[in-house]
N, C-alpha and C positions, 0 to 999 in steps of 0.2 A: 720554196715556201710551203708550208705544212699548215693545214687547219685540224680542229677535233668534229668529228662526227658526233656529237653531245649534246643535249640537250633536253628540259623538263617538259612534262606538261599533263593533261590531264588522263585519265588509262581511258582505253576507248574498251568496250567489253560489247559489243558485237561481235559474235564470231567473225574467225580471217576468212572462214568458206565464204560464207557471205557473202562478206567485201568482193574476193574474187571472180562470186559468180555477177556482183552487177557489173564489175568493171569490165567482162568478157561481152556485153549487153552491148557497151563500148566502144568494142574491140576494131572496131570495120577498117580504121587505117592503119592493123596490124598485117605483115607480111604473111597472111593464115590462108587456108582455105576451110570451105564449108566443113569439110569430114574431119579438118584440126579440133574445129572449134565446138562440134561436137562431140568428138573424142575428152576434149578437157569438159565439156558442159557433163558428159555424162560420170564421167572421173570424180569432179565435185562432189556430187552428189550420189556417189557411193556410199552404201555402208561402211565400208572398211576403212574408208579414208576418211569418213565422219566419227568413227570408230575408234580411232590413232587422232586426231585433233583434240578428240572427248579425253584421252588419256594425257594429253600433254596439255591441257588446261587444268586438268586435276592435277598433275605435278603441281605446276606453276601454282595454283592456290593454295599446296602446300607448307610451300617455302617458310613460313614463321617456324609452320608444324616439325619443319625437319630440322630447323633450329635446334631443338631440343635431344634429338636422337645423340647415343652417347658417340664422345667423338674415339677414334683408336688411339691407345695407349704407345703402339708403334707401327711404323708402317716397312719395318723390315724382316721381318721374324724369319726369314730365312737366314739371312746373315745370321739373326740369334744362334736360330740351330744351327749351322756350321759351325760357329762358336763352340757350342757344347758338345758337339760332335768333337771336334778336338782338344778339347778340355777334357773330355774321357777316354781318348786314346792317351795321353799323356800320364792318367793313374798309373801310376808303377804296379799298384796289386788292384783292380779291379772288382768289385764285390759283385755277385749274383745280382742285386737292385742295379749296378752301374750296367753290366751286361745286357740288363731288360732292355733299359732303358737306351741304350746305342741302339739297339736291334730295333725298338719301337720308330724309334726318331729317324732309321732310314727306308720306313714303312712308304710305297708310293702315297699311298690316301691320304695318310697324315701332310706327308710334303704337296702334296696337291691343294688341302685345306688352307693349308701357309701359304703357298701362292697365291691363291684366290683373295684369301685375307689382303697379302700385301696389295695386291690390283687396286683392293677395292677403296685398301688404305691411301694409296697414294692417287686415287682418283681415275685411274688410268681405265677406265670405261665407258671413253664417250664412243660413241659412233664415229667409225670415217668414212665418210660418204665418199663414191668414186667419185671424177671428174664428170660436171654434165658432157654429154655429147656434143661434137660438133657436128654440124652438118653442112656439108662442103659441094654435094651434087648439084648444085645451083648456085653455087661460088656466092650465095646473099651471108650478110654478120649473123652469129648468132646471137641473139637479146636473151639475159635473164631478167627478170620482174620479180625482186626480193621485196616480201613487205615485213614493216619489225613496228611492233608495239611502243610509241610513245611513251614512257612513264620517269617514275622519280631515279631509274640507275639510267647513267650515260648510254649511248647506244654503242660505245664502244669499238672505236676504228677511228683514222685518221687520213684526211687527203692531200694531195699536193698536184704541184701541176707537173706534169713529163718534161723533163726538157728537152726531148727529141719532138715530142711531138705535138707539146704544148695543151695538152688534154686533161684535165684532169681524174685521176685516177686512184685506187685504193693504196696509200701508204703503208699501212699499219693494220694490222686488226689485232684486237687486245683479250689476249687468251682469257676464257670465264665470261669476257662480254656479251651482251644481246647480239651484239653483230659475230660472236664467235660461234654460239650456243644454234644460232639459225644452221650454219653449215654453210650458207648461201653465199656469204661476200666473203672474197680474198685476196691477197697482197695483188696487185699490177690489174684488176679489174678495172677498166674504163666505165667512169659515170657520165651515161648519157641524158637520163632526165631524174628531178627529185620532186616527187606528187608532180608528176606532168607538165615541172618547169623545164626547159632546155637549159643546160649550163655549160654549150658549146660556148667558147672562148671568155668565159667569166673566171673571175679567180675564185681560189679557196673560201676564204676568208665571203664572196658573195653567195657561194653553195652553204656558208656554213649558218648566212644570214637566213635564208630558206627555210633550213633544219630549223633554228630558233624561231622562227614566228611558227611553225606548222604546230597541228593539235591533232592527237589521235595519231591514228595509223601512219607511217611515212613508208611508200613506195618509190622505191628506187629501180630505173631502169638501166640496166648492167651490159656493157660488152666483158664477157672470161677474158681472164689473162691467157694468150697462148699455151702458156705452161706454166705450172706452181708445183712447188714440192707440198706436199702434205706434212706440215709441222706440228711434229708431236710436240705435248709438253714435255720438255727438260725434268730430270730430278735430283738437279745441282743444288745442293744448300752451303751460301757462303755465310762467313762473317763477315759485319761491315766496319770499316775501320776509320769512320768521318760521321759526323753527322750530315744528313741532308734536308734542305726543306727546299719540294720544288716551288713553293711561291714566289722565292728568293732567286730563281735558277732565268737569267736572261733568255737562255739559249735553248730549253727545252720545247721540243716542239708542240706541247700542248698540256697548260698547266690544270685544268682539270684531269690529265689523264696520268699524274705524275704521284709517287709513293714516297711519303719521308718517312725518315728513319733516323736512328738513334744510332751511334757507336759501340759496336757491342750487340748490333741485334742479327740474329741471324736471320738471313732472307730466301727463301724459295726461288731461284732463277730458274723461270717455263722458261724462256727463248732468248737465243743471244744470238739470232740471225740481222738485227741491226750491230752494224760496226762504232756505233757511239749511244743507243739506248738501247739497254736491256729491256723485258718483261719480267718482273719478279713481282711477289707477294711476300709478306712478313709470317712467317712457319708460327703454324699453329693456328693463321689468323681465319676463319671461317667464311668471308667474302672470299669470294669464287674468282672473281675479277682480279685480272695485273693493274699493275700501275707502270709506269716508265722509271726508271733512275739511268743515270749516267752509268756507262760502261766502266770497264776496267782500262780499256784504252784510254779516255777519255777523261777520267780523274787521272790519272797518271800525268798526261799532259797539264791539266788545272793546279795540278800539285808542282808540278816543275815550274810553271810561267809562272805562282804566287813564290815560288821561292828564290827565283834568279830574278824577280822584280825589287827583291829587300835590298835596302841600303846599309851600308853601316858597316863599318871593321867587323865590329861585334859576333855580330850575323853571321858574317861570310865566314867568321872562324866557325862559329858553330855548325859552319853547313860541310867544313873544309872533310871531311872524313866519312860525309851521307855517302849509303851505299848506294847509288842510283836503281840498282836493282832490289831495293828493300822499300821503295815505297809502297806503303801500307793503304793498302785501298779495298781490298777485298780477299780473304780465303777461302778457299771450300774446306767445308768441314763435315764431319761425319759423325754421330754416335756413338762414345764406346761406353761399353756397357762394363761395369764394375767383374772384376775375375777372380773367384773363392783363391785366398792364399798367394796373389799377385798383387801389393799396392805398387800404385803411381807414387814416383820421389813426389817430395814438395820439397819445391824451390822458393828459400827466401831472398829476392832482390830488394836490393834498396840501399840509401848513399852511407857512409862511413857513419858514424855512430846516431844513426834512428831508434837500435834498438835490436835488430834482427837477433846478437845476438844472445841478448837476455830471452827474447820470443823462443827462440831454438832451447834452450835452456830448459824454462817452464815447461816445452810442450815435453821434451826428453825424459823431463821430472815424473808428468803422470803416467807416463809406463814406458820403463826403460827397457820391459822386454821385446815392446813393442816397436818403439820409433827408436833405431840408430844412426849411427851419423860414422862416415868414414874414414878411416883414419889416415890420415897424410904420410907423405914421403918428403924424406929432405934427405938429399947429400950432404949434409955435416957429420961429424963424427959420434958415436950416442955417447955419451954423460953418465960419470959413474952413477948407480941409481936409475941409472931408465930400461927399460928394458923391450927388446925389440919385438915391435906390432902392438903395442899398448900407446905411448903418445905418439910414436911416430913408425914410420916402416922407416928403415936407413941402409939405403942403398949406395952404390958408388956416384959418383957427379959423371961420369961417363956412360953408366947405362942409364943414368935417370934423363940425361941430355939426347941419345937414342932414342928414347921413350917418344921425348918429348918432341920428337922431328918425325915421330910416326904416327904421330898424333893420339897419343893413349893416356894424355892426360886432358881431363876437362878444363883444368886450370892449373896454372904455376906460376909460381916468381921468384926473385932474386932479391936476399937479406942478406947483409954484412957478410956477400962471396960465398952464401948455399943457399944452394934451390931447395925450394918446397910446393907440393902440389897433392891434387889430388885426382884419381888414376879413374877412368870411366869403369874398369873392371873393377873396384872396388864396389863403386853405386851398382851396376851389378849384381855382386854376390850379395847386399843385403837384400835387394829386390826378389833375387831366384832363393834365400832365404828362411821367405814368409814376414820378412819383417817391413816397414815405414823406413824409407831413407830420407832423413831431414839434410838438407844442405842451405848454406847458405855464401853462396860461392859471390865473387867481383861480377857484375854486371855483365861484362863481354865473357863469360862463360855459357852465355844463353846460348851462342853460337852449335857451341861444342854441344849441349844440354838436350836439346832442341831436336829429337833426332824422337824416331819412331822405336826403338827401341827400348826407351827409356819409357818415354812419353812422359814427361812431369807435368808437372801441374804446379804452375808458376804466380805467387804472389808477390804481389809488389807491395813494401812497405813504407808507406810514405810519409815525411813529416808535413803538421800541420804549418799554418802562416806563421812564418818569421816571430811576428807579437806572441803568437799560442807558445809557439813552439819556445822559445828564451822563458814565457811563464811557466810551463811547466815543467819544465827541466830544474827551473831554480826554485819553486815550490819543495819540489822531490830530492832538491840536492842532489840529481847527478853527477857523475863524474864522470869527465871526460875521455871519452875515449882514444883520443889521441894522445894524450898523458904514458909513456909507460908504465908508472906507479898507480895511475888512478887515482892521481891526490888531491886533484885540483878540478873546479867546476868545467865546464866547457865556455869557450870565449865568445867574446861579439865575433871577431874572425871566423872561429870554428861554425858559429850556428848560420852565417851568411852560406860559408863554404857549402854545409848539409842542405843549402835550400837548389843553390846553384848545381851541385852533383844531380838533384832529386828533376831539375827541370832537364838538366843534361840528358838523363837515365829514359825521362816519360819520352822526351822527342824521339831517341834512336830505337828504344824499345816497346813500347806502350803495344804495339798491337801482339807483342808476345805474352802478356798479362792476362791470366783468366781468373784473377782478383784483386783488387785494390785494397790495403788497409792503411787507411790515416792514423798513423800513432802519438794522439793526443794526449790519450789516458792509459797508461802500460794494461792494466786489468782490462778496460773495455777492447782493445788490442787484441789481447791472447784471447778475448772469448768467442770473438769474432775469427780467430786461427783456427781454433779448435770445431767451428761451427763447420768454416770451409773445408777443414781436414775430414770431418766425418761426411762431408756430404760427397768427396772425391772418394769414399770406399763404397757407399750404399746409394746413389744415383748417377745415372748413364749421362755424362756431360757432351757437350759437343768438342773436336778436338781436330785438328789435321786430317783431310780425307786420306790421305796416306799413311797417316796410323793406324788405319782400320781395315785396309787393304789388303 
């Protein structure tokens, strides 16, 4: 059983010297002697240590103030330069500017300035205070006496009771928090008294009643955990692939200390030293403080028990081919940064006639020097009037079925007894190029696609509801694409099938999607392709941590 160390109340703005020195006044049935308590009486009451209290109050009243300071643009600029570092070894002729500028860029000062930068960007300068000492020559516990300021942010930690020894003890401490920020309290520390209650054999949930009624200062008296590792923060950034709300969440051990999130948003993981809740914050987001979400272990299991509890034929067929190891619960992902004269393919996914490919079309339309598309192989025999590497490459059905068993085609299939497909070294050569490789391949090409070397950049085109989607198709007079003539509208049949593909498509693939476009309106469609097309060449998106690697 877990409780939250949380709660409100009014600021107490006494100094903590203060407080410390009346409580020493106190002190007579602490285990001290006279020369102790004069040692901390005169300690108090130092300059220097009055000195550093005076500096860490003026932070703290800062905090609105440093709101404002600009936040960093990136927090990896080394990685940049290494980037660029190899992106100008890679000029074939090199120009006197490229020259400088390698030379500059592997200057120590310069690279020392980008380290510091990145430290400061990603936070990574708190203090790590050693372990307090123990003191064992008179075999007595050692007591720490942490005091933390009451106010409107949670105090940040969580308790529960030992089941070895029935004590209650420090669970949790929540990176950013009041209780992290002190230095003082840590995982497996025994709580001996709270504001000089005992909470020897009381449960959580009565320590936690305490904490709520108390006002001001809260002093807590601590046995150290034997041993703790010193837990840095993490600097994992995943994508989330669920939504979550902890209000909703039965099982989380304490719903004020808990982070929702949206699908799609990327999160900041400090610590994954719990086996069923993580610490993470939302990237970007300015609070200092973690929240809890459910693991990667732990959704994984939620996702399999809500899916082997469905009933229904239906169901079970749609589940009959789930790759157990493809549930989608979290990636880590990483930054790539846009690369002069390298685009990313864009991948058109989406069900049998939505549209992709009149979208591929248009986009080809506004510059055909720019975005092409590759050209297919088929084992059939060519056709007087065609001519080889223009509609098709035409190879034997023997070396294309080799091919195809060595895996060197993204996709392929079988028409009236000859194969046709399309060959990963082809998206390749327009990439290494200079040019835009549009495709618009069968959905289980993601597979193949998918891969670090390509790196696409994957939109899904989806059709609208059933009612939109029959309106506006027969508005526009479509033709259907299942038709081989193109003579005739699309059917009640056809437009059910396009809904049915489309929900198939989102279940298996959705977390490989880093766009969605509803194709309600063909024009409003393409201009939202073209928005996403340009922002995949001129901004750094999030993408596979192993693409970046």
């Amino acid at each position: 059983m877990t409780s939250d160390v949380m709660g409100n109340g009014k600021k107490k703005t006494d100094p903590a010297l203060t407080d410390l020195y009346a409580n020493l006044q106190k002190a007579a049935n602490l285990p001290s002697t006279e020369e102790e308590l004069a040692f901390l009486n005169e300690l108090l009451q130092s300059k220097e240590l009055n000195a550093l209290v005076n500096i860490h109050n003026r932070i703290l009243g800062n905090v609105e103030r440093r709101r404002c300071f600009p936040i960093p643009a990136l927090s990896d600029g080394m990685h940049v330069l290494a980037d660029v570092l190899e992106l100008l070894l890679q000029q074939p002729q090199r120009t006197e500017e490229c020259q400088e500028l390698f030379l500059m860029l592997q200057k120590p000062l310069l690279q020392g300035l980008l380290c510091a930068h990145d430290a400061v960007a990603q936070k990574d300068y708190y203090p790590h205070l050693p372990d307090i000492p123990v003191e064992e020559d008179d075999g007595e516990q050692t007591i720490k006496i942490v005091q933390l300021v009451k106010s409107n942010e949670p105090l940040g930690a969580t308790i529960k009771t030992d089941e070895g020894t029935g004590k209650i003890v420090i669970a949790r401490v929540m990176h950013g928090g009041a209780a992290d920020r002190s230095g003082l309290i840590h995982v497996g520390d025994e709580v001996v008294e709270v504001n000089g209650i005992n909470v020897e054999g009381k449960e959580p949930n009565d320590v936690l009643a305490i904490l709520q009624s108390s006002e001001g200062t809260i002093t807590f008296k601590l046995v150290p955990a034997e041993s703790r590792l010193n837990s840095r923060e993490s600097k994992v950034r995943v994508r989330a692939h669920f939504d979550y709300d902890s209000s909703t969440d039965p099982y989380i051990p304490c719903k004020e200390a808990g982070l929702d999130f949206k699908k799609g948003d990327v999160l900041h993981i400090v610590c994954q030293d719990d086996q069923y809740w993580w610490q993470a914050r939302k990237e970007g987001d300015k609070n200092m403080r973690a929240g809890l979400i459910p693991s990667r272990a732990l959704q994984e299991k939620r996702i399999l028990h809500e899916r082997e509890s469905q009933n229904g034929e239906e169901e079970n067929a749609e589940n009959d081919d789930f790759d157990r190891e493809l549930i989608a619960t979290y990636e880590e992902v990483a930054k790539l940064y846009p690369r002069p004269g390298i685009f990313r393919p864009v991948v058109l996914i989406g069900p049998p006639g939505v549209g992709r490919n009149e979208l591929k079309r248009r986009l080809i339309d506004t510059d055909p020097e720019k975005f092409r598309t590759p050209t297919p192989f088929t084992s059939r025999s060519i056709k007087p009037g065609e001519v080889d590497g223009k509609e098709y490459f035409f190879v034997p059905r023997e070396q294309m079925e080799a091919d195809i068993e060595k895996g060197k085609y993204i996709e392929f299939g079988e028409y009236k007894g000859n194969l046709y497909g399309t060959s990963a070294d082809s998206v390749k050569a327009i990439v290494n190029s200079g040019h835009v490789c549009i495709l618009n391949p069968h959905y289980q090409a993601l597979k193949m696609l998918r891969m670090p070397q390509l790196k696409p950049y994957i939109v899904y085109i989806s059709p609208p509801s059933l009612d939109v989607l029959k309106e506006t198709r027969m508005a526009n007079h479509a033709r259907s694409t299942f038709d081989v003539d193109n003579s005739r509208g699309f059917t009640e049949d056809e437009f059910k099938d396009m809904i049915r593909h489309s929900e198939r498509i989102e279940f298996l693939y959705e977390h490989f999607f880093d766009e969605t476009i509803v194709n309600d309106d063909l024009g409003v469609a393409f201009g939202k392709l073209l928005t996403a097309v340009n922002r995949v060449e001129t901004e750094p998106l999030w993408v596979p941590a192993s693409w970046v690697q």
